[in-house]
RODO-2510 file (C-alpha; in nm, 4 decimals, decimal comma):
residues 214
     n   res          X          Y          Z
     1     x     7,8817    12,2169     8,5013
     2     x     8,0135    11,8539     8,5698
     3     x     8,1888    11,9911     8,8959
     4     x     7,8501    12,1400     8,9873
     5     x     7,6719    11,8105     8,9406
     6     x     7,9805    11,6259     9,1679
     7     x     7,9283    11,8617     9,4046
     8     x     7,5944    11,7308     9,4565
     9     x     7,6431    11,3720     9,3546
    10     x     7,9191    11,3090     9,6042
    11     x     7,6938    11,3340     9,8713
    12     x     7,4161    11,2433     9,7636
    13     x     7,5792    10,9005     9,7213
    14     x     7,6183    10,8768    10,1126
    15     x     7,2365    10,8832    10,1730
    16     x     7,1730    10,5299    10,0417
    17     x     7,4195    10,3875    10,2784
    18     x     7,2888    10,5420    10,5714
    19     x     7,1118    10,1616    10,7260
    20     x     6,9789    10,3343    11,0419
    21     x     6,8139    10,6025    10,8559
    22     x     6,6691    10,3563    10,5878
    23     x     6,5868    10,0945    10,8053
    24     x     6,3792    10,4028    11,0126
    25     x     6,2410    10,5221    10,7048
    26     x     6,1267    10,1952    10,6178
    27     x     5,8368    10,1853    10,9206
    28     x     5,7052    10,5341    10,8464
    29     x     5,4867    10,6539    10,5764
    30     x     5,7627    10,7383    10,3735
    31     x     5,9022    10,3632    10,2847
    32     x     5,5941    10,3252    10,0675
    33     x     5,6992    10,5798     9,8460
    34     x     6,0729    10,5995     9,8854
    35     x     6,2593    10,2843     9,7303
    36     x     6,4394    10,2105    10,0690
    37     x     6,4950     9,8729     9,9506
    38     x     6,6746     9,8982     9,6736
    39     x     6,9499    10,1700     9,8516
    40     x     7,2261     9,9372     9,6849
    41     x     7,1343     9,9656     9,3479
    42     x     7,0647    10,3957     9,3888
    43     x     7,4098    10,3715     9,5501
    44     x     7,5943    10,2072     9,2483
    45     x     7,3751    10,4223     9,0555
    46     x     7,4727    10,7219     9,1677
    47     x     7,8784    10,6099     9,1319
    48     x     7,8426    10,5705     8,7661
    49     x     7,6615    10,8871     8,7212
    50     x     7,9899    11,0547     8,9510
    51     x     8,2291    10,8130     8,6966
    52     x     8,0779    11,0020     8,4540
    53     x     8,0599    11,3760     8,5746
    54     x     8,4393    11,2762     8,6483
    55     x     8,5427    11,1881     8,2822
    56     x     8,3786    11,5299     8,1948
    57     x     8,5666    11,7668     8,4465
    58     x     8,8700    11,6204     8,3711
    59     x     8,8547    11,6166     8,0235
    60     x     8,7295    11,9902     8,0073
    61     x     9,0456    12,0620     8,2893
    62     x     9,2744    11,9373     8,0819
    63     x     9,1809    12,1356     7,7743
    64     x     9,2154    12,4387     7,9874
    65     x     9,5027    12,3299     8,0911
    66     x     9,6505    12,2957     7,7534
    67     x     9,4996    12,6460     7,6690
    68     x     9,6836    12,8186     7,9352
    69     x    10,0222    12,5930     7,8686
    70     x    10,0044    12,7712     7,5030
    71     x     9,8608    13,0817     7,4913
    72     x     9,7003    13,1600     7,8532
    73     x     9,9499    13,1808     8,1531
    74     x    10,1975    12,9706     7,9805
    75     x    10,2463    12,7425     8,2914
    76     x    10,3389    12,3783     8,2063
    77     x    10,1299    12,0979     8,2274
    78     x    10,3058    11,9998     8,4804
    79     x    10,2847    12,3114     8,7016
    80     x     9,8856    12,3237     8,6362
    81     x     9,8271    11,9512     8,7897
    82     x    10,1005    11,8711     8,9974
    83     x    10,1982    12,1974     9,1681
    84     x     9,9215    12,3599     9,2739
    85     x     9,6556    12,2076     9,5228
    86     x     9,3495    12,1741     9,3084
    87     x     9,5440    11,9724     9,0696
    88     x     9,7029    11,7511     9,3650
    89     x     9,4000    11,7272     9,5501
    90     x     9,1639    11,6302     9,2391
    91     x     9,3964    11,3848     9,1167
    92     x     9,4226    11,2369     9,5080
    93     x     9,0447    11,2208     9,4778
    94     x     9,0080    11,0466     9,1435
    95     x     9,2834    10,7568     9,2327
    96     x     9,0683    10,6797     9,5966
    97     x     8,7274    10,7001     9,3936
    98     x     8,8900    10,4815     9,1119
    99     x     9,0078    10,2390     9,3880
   100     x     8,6727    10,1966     9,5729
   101     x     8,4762    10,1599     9,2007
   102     x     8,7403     9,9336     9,1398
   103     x     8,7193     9,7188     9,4519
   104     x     8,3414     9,7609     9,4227
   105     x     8,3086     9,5152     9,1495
   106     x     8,1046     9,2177     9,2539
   107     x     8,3320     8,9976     9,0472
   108     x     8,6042     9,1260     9,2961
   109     x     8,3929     9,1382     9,6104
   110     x     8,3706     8,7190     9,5486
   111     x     8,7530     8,6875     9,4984
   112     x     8,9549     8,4861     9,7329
   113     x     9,3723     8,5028     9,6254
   114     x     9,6365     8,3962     9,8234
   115     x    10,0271     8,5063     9,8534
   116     x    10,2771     8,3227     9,6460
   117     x    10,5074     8,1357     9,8411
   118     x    10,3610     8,1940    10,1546
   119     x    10,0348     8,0860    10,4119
   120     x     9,8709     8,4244    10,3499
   121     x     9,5451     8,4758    10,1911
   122     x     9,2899     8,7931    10,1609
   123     x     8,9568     8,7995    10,0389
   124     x     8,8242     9,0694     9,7871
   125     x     8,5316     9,1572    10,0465
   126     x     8,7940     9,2243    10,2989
   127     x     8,9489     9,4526    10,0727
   128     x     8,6610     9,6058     9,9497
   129     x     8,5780     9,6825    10,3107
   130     x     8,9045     9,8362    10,4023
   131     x     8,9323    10,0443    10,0456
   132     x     8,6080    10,2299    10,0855
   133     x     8,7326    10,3483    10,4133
   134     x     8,8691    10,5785    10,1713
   135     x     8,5352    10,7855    10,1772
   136     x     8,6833    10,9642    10,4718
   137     x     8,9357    11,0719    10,2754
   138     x     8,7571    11,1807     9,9533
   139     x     8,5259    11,4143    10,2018
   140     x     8,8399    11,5753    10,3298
   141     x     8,9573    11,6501     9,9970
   142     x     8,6948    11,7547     9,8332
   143     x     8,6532    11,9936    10,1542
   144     x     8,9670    12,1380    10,0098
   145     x     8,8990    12,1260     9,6423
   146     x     8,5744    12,2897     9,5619
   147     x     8,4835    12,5814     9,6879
   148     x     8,1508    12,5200     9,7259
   149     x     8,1352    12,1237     9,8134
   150     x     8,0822    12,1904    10,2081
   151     x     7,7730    12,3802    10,1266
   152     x     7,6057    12,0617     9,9710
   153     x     7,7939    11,8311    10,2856
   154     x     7,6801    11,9979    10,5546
   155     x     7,3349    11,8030    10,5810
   156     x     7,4390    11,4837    10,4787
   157     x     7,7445    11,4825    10,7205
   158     x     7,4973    11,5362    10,9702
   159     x     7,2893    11,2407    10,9016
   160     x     7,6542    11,0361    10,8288
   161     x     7,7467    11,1436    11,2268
   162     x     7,3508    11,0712    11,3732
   163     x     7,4065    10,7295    11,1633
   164     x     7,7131    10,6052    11,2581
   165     x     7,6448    10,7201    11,6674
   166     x     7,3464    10,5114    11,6282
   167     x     7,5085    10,2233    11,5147
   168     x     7,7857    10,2188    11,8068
   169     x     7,5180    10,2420    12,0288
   170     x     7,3021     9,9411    11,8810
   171     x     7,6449     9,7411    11,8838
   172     x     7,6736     9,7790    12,2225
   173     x     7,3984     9,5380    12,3014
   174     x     7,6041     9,2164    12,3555
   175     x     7,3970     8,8791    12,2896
   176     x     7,4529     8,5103    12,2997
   177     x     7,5365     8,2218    12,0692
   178     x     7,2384     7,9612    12,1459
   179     x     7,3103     7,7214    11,8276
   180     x     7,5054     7,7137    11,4983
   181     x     7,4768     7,4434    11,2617
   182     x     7,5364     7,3963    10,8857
   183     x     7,2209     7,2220    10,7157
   184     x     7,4153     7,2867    10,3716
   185     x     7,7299     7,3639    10,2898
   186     x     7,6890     7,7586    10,1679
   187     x     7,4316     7,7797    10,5081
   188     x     7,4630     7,8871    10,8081
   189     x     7,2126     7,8325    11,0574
   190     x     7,2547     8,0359    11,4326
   191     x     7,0341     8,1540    11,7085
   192     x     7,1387     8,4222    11,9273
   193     x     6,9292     8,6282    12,2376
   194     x     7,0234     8,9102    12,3928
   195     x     7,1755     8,9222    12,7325
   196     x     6,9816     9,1029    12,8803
   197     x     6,6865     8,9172    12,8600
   198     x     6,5008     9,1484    12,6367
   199     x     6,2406     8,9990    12,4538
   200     x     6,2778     9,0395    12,0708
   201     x     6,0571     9,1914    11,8178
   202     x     6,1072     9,1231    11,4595
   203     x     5,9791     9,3473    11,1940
   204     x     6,0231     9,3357    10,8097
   205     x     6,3633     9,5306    10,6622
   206     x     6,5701     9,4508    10,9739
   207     x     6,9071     9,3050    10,9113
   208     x     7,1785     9,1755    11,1162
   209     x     7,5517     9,3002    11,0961
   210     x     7,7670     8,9359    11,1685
   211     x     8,1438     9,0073    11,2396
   212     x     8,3422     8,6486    11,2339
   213     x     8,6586     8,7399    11,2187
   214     x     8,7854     8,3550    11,2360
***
């Protein structure tokens, strides 16, 4: 039962993240009734509902486990997690969903820390960033670990592909710096137009992606 409900959870927690599709949804009908707005909090929403469907199909694995160690098959502990793929892939899962929860946490998010005897310094959001790049990963495996997971991911990865294609296209559009300033110290102030000359429209729910690497 709690692999049943991760089968659905896991991607059901993609849908939230989707921007293009929310920030679609948002101008139709549909963002009335929908809570496109608050896809962040449904997001970490759904995560601790999958934390907790976790705890449970572990737990009830393990027990099993121990059941077959002393009266079922008689294989080992061992041999039931660590030698057979289900066991490896499920525990591969759980340590890249525990790193991304873990990474996740806004008090990390807002960490800065810095090398010890060196000039080197990395920001929690940067590793938050890189971490749930992990996703990727957690699809494959999952691919591999329940036997019925791709029927549930075969929609959403749809929508993840029509996404993501949408936003390398969008990126594409190169625009100009016309101003930055700093009126206060935690704000910054900058005016950008597009190349091309397009004129811009602004409507309510856009948002702006702003890579500054320096």
């Amino acid at each position: 039962g709690h692999g049943r409900c991760l089968d659905l959870l896991c991607n059901l927690i993609f849908l939230p993240m989707l921007r293009n599709l929310s920030s679609w949804m948002r101008m139709t009908p549909m963002g009335r009734v929908l809570p496109v707005d608050d896809s962040l909090y449904f997001h970490k929403l759904i995560g601790a509902l999958i934390l907790f469907h976790c705890s449970g199909h572990i737990t009830f694995h393990y027990i099993d486990f121990y059941w077959h160690s002393m009266a079922g098959t008689g294989d080992s502990l061992l041999e039931q997690t660590l030698m057979k793929w289900n066991g490896i892939s499920g525990h591969l899962t759980l340590l890249c969903m525990v790193l991304m929860m873990a990474t996740g946490l806004e008090r990390f998010r807002r960490g800065h820390w810095g090398i010890p005897f060196t000039k080197f310094s990395f920001s929690g959001h940067s590793l938050f960033v890189r971490i749930h790049k992990l996703w990727l990963i957690v699809l494959i495996l999952l691919w591999s670990h329940s036997k019925r997971f791709w029927e549930y991911s075969l929609f959403p990865v749809v929508l993840i592909i029509f996404d993501k294609l949408i936003g390398r296209m969008r990126g594409l559009k190169q625009v100009e710096m016309v101003a930055a300033e700093m009126p206060a110290k935690d704000v910054l102030h900058i005016t950008m137009r597009p190349i091309d000359g397009r004129r811009f429209k602004f409507q309510a729910g856009q948002y702006l992606f702003l890579q500054c690497p320096q």
